[in-house]
Backbone as numpy.savetxt, mean C-alpha at the origin, in Angstrom:
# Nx Ny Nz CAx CAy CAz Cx Cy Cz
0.67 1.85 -25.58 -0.19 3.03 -25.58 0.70 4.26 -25.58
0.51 4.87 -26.53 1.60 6.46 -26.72 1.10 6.99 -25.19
1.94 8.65 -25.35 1.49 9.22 -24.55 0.34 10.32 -24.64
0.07 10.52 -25.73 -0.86 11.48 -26.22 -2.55 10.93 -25.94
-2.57 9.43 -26.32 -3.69 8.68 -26.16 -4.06 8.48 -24.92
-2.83 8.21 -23.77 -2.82 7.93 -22.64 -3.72 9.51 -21.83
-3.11 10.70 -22.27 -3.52 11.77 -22.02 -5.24 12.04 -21.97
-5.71 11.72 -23.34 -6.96 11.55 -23.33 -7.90 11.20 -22.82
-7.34 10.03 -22.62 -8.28 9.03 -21.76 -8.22 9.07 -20.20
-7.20 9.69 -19.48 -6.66 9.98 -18.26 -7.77 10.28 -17.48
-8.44 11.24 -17.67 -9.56 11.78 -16.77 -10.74 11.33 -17.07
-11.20 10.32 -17.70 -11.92 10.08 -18.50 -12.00 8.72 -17.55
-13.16 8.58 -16.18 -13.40 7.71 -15.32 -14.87 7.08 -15.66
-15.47 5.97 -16.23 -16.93 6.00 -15.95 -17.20 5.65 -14.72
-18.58 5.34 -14.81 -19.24 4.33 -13.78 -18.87 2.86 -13.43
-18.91 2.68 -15.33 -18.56 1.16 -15.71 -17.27 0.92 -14.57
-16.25 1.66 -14.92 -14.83 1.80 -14.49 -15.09 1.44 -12.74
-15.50 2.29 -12.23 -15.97 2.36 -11.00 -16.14 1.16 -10.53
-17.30 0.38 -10.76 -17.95 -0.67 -11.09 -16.90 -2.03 -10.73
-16.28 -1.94 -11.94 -15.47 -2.97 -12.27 -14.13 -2.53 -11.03
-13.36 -2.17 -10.45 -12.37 -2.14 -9.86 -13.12 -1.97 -8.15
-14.54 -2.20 -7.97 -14.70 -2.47 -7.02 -15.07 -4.01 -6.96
-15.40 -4.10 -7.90 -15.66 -6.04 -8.53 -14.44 -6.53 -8.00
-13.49 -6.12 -8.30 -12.01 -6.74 -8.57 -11.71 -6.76 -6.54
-12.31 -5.68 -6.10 -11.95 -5.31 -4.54 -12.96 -5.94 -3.88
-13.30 -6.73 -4.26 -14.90 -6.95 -3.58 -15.81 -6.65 -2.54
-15.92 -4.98 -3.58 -16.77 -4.64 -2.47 -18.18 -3.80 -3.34
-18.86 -3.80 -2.46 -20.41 -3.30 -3.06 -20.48 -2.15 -2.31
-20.95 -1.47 -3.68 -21.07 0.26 -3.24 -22.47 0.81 -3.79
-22.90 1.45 -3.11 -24.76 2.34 -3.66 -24.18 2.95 -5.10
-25.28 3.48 -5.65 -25.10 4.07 -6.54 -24.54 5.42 -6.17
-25.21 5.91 -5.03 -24.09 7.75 -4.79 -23.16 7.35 -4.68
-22.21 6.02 -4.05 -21.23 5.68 -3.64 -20.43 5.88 -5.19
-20.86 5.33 -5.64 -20.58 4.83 -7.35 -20.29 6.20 -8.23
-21.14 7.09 -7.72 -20.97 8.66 -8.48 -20.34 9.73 -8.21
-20.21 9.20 -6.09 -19.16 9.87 -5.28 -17.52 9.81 -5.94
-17.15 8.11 -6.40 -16.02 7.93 -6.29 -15.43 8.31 -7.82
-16.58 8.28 -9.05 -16.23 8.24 -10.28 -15.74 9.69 -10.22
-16.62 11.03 -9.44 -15.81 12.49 -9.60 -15.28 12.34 -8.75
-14.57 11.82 -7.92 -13.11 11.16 -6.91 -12.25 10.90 -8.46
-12.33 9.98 -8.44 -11.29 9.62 -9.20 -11.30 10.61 -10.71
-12.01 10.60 -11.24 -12.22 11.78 -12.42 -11.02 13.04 -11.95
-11.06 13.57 -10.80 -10.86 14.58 -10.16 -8.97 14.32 -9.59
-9.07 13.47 -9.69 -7.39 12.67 -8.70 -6.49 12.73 -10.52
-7.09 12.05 -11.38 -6.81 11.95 -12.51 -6.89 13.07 -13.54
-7.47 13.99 -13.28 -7.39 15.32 -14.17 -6.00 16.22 -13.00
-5.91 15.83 -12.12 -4.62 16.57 -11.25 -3.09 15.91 -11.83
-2.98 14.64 -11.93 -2.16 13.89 -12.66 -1.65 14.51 -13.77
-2.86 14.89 -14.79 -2.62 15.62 -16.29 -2.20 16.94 -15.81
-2.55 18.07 -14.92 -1.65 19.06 -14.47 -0.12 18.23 -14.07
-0.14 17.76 -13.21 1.06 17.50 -12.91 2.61 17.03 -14.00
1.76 16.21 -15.22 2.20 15.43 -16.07 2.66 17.31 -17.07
1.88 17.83 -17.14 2.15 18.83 -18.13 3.15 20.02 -17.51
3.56 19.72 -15.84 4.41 20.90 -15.46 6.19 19.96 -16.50
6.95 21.52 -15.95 7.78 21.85 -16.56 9.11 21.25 -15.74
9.42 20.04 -15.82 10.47 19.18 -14.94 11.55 19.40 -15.49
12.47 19.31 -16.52 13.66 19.32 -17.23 14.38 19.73 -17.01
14.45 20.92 -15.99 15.61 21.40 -15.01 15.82 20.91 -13.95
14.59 20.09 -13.13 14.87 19.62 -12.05 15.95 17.95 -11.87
16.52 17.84 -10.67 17.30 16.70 -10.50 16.29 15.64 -9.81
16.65 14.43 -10.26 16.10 13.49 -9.52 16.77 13.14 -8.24
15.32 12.88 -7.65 16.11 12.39 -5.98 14.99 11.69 -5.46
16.22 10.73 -4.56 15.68 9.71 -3.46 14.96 9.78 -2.11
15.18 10.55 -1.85 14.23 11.39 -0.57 15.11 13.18 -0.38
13.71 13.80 0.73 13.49 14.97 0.72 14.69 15.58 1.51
15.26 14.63 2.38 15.61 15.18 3.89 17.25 14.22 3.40
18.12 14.82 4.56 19.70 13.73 4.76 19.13 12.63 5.72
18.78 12.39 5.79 18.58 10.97 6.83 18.75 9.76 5.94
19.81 9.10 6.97 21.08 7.94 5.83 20.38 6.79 6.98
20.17 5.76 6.39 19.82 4.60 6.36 20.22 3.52 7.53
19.44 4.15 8.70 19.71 3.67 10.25 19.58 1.87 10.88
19.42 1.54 9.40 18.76 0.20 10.52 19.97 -0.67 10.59
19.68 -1.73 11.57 21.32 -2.29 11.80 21.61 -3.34 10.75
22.57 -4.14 10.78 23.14 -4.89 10.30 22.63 -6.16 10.44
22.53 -7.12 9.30 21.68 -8.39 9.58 22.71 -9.02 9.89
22.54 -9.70 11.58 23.83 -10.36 11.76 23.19 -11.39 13.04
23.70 -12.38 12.38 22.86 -13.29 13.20 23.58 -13.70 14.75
22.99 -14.04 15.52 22.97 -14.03 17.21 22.21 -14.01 18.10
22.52 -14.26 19.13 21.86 -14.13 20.47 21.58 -12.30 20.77
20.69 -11.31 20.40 20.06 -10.12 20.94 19.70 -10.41 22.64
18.31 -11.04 22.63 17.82 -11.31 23.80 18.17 -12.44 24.42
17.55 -12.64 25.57 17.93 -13.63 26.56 16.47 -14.02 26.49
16.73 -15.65 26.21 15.43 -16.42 25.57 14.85 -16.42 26.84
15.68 -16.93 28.25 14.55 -17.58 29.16 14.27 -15.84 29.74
14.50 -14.49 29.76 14.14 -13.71 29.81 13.00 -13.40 29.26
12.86 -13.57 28.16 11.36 -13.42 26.95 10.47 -14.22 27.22
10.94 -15.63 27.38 9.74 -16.61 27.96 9.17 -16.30 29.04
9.83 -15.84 30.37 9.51 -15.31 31.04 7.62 -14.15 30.99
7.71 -13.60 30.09 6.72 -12.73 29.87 5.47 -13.11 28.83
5.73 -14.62 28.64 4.86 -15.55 27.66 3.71 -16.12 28.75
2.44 -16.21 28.62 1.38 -16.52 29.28 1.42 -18.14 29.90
2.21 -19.30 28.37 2.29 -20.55 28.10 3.50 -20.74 27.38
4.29 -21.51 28.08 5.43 -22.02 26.89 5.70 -23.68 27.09
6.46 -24.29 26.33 6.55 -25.22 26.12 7.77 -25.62 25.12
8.56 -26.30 26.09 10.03 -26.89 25.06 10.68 -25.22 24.90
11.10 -24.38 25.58 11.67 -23.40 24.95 11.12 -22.03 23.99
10.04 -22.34 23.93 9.02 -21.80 22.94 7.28 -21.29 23.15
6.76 -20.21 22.83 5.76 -19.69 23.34 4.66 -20.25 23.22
4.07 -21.37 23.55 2.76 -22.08 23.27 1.77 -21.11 23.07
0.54 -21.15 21.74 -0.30 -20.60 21.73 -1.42 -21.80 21.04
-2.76 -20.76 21.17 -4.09 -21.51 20.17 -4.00 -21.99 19.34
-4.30 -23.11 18.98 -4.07 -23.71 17.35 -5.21 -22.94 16.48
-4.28 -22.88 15.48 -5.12 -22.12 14.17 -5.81 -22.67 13.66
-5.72 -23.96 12.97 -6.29 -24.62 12.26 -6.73 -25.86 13.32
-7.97 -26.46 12.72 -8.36 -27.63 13.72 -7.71 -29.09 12.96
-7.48 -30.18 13.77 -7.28 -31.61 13.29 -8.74 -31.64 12.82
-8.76 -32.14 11.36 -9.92 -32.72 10.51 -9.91 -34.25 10.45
């Protein structure tokens, strides 16, 4: 799909549209619901086509807004906590490990 065609059709939301991508979400919506979201989205998608038509070509691309460099630790495997410490604060354990409800039943 060019970009010119793409343009066209951009703001260009029906009902049908509506419709169908709540099909897909499964969920059921009234009809105001249905007319609420089509000028929702009509409206989200004609902002896009402003956005698409500003004037970028001077600007630089970038990865985030702010200096904040990439805090999380190191994947390194070990002992952090102290197991019988943690068990400690478990309701039920068993063998080393936090006993809980079974999820699924024996069929």
């Amino acid at each position: 799909m060019n970009g010119v065609r793409f343009k066209i059709e951009m703001a260009k939301i029906s009902k049908q549209d509506v419709e169908y991508v709540a099909s897909l979400a499964r969920l059921e919506l009234s009809d105001s619901e249905k007319e609420k979201f089509t000028q929702q989205l009509s409206s989200v998608l004609a902002y896009f086509e402003k956005l698409d038509a500003a004037n970028t070509s001077e600007g630089k691309a970038i990865g985030q807004i702010n200096d904040m460099k990439n805090i999380a630790s190191a994947d390194e495997i070990g002992e952090k906590w102290d197991r019988e410490e943690l068990l400690k604060n478990a309701p039920e354990q068993e063998d080393g490990f936090i006993k809980v409800k079974a999820v699924f039943e024996n069929e």
